[in-house]
C-alpha positions as CSV (number, residue, x, y, z in Angstrom):
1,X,-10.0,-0.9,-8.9
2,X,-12.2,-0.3,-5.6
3,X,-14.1,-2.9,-4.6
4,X,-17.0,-2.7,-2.5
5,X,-18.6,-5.1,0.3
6,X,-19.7,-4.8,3.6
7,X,-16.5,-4.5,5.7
8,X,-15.4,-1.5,3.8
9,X,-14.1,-0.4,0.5
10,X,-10.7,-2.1,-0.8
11,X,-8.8,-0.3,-3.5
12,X,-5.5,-1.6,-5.4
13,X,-3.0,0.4,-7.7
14,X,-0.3,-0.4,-9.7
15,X,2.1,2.2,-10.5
16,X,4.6,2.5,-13.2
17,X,7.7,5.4,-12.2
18,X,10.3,6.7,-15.0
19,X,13.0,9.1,-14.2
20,X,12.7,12.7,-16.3
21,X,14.4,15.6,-17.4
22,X,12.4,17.6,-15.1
23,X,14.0,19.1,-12.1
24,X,11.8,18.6,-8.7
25,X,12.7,22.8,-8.0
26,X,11.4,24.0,-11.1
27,X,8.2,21.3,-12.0
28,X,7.2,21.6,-16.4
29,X,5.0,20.3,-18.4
30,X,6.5,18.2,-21.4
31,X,9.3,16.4,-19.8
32,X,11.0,13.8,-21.6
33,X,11.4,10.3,-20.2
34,X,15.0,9.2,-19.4
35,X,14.9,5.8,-21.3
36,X,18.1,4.1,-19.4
37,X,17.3,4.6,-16.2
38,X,14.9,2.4,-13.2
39,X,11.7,2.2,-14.2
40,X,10.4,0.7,-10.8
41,X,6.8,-0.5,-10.5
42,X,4.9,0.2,-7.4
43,X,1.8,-1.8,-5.8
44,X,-0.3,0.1,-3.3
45,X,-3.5,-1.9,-1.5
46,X,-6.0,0.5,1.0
47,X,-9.5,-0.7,2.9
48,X,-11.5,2.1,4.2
49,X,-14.4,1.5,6.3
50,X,-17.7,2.1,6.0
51,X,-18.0,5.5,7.6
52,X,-19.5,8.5,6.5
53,X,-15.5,9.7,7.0
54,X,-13.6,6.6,5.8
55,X,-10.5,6.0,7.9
56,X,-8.2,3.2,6.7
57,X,-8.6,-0.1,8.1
58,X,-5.4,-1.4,6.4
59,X,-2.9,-0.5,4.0
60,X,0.3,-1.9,2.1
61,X,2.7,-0.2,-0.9
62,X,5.9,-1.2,-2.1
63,X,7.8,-0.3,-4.9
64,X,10.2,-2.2,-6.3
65,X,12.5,-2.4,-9.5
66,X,11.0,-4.1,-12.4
67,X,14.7,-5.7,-13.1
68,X,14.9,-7.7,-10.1
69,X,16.1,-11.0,-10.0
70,X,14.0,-11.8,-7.3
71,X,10.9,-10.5,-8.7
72,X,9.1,-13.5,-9.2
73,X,8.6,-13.9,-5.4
74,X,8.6,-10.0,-4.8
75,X,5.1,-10.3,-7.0
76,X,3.9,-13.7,-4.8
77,X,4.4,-11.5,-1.4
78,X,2.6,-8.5,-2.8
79,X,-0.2,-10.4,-4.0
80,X,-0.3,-12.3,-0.1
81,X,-0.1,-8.7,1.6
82,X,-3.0,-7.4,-0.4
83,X,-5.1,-10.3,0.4
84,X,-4.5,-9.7,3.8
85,X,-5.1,-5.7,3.3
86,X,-8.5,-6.8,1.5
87,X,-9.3,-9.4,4.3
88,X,-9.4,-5.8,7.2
89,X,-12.1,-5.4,9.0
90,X,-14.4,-8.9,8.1
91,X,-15.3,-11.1,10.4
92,X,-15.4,-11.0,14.3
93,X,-11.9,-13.1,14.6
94,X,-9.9,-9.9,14.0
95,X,-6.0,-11.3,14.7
96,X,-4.3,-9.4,17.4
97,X,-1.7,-7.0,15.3
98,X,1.9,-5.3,16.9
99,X,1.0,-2.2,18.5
100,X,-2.8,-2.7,18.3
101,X,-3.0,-2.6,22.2
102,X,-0.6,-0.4,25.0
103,X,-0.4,-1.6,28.3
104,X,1.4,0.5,31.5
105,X,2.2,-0.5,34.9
106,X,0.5,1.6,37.4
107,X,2.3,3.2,41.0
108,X,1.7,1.3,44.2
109,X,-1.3,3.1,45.9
């Protein structure tokens, strides 16, 4: 579902994996699902920029088994990361992120 506003496009997918019959070697067209196995379900949340090439301003996936206990609060967290993936790039209070700066010590002169 992209969404578009002025900070950049935001895009969300949700995924639903199954297990097959079909080998990763040898890839075919009519597999059949393996009905007892994990069926995990995975969320992925992008912004892109503006740009005429869009780069990624923020991203966040995770998938997780749809039998989890915890799931419940699995589905609060994913919901708070892609918030937070939709919230890139707005504003001019942009919150200082691990890694977004590198500082070195110089040699005495």
């Amino acid at each position: 579902v992209p969404q578009d506003d002025p900070s950049g496009t935001f895009v969300q997918l949700r995924l639903g994996l199954a297990q097959t019959t079909c080998r990763k070697r040898a890839p075919q067209r009519h597999c059949r699902v393996l009905e007892s196995r994990r069926k995990p379900t995975c969320l992925a949340c992008y912004k892109f920029d503006t740009g005429d090439v869009p780069k990624v301003l923020d991203k966040y996936h995770n998938c997780g088994p749809s039998h989890h206990l915890a799931a419940k609060e699995i589905r609060q967290r994913d919901e708070a990361e892609c918030r937070a993936v939709e919230e890139a790039g707005r504003g001019g209070d942009t919150p200082y992120l691990p890694g977004m700066f590198a500082f070195s010590r110089g040699l005495p002169a």
